[in-house]
N, C-alpha and C positions, 0 to 999 in steps of 0.2 A: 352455158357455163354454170357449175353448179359449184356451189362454194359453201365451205365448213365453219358453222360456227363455235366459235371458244364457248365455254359458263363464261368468262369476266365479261364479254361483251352484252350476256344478258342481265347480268346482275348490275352494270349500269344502268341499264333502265329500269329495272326492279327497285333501285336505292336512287335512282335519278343525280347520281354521283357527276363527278367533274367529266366524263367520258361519256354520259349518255348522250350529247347531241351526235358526238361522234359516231359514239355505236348505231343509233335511229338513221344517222346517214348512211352508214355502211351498206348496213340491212338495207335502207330501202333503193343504194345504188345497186346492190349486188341484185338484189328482186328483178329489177326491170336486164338483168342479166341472163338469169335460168333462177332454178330451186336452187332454194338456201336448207343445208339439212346439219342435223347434231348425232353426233353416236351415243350409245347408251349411259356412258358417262358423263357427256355433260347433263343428260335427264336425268341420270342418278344425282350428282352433284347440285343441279336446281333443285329438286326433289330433298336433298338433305338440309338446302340453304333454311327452311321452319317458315318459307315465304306461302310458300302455297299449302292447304289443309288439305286438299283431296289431287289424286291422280285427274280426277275430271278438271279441277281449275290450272292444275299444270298445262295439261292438251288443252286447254280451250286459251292461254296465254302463248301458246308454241302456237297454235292454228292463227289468233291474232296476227301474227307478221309472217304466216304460210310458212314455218318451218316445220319440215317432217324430220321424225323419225327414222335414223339409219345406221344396220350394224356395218361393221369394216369389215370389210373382204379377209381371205387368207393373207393377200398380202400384205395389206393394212396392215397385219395384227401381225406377220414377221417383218417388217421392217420398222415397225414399234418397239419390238424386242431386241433389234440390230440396233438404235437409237439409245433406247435405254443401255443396253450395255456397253455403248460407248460411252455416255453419261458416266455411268457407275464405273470406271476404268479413268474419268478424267475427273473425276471430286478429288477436291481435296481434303482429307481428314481433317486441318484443323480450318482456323481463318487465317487469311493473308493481309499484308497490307495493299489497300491499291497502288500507292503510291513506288514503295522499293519491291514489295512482294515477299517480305518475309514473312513466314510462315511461323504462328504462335498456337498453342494450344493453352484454349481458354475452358476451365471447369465450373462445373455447376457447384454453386456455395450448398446448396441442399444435397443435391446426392452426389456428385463427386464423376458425373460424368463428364466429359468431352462435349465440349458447346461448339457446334456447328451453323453456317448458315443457312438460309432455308434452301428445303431438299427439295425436288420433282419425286414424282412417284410413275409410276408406269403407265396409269391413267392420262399424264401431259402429252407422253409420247402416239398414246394412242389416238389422241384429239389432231395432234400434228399430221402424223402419218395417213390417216384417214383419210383428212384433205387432203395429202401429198396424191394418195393412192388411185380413191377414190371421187375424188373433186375435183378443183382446180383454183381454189385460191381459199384462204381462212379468215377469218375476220375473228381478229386477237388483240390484244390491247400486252400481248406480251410476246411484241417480233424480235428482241432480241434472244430469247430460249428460241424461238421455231426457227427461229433465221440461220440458230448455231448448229441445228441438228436435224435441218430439215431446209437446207442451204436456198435449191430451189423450188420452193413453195411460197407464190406470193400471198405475206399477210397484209389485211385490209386493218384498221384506216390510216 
């Protein structure tokens, strides 16, 4: 069984945050499973986090818990884009409330745009999908976005 890792599951152990024991169990239940692998984004995204100086201490911290390197298939990468444009089709423009659901549009005191809550970009969809595609389970610390757009795809912990 070869299972997909998120970035947030490795930047728990990078920052040893409230989820690293979580994440260090995951990993090392999913290991005694098959290979554990990441797609280029999440190496990009480690790689951006200012954690690591050189590409060689990046690969030598990804070798540390035997996680390779792995791009996504064709179909990965369109059913990434069939995810996202679902996404992009159900945002809502402004904020709601949780509670009754109305919908207010709140602007920025500095420049006068439209204040949104935080967005996904195209790179989540492909972290999901990947795993959907190419894996068989993810280990994410954020199952309710995979869970919403990536329904059957088991995420770990």
């Amino acid at each position: 069984m070869t299972t997909g890792v998120d970035t947030n599951a490795l930047l728990a152990l990078l920052y040893d945050d409230d989820y690293a024991d979580d994440s260090e169990a995951a990993l090392r239940d999913s290991y005694r499973e098959g290979p554990l692998v990441i797609t280029p984004v999440v190496y990009a995204e480690l790689a951006a986090d200012g954690h690591f100086d050189t590409e060689t201490a990046l690969d030598e911290f990804l070798s540390d818990f035997s996680i390779r390197f792995e791009a996504p298939s064709h179909e990965a990468t369109f059913r990434a884009g069939e995810a996202f444009r679902e996404y992009l089709d159900r945002r809502p423009d402004g904020l709601s409330c949780p509670s009754c659901g109305e919908e207010r549009t709140v602007t920025c005191a500095s420049c006068g745009e439209p204040l949104t809550p935080r967005q996904h970009i195209a790179a989540d969809f492909i972290i999901g999908a990947h795993a959907l595609a190419d894996a068989d389970a993810l280990i994410s610390f954020d199952s309710g976005f995979y869970g919403t757009y990536f329904p059957s795809l088991p995420v770990r912990p």
